[in-house]
N, C-alpha and C positions, 0 to 999 in steps of 0.2 A: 162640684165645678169640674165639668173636662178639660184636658190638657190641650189648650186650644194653641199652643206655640211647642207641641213635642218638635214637630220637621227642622224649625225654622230655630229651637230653644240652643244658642253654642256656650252655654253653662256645660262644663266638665263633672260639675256636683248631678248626674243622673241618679241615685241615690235619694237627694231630695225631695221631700212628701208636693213643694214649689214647682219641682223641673218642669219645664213645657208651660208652665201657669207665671209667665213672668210681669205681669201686673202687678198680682199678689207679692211676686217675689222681692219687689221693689220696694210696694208700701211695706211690705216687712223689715227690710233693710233701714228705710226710712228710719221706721220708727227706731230702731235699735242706732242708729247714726251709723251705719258702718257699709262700705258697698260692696253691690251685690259680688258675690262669687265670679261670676261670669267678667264684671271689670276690674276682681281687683289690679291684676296685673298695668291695664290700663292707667290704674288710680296711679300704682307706684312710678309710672313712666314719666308723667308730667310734674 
């Protein structure tokens, strides 16, 4: 699968086998209950 969101991907985690692919990187998150990288800051705000 190509990194079809690299431009547009504002996850810090570049490193991640997900970065740019943030579909995936969601249902993944999903499944483990935990969110994604890229909100967690957002999560802790509210």
């Amino acid at each position: 699968m190509s990194k079809c969101n690299e431009e547009n991907c504002t996850c810090p985690n570049t490193e991640c086998e997900r970065h740019g692919k943030c579909c995936q990187c969601i249902n993944f998150h999903r499944e483990l209950k935990s969110p994604v990288h890229c909100m967690k800051e957002l999560v802790k705000s509210e």
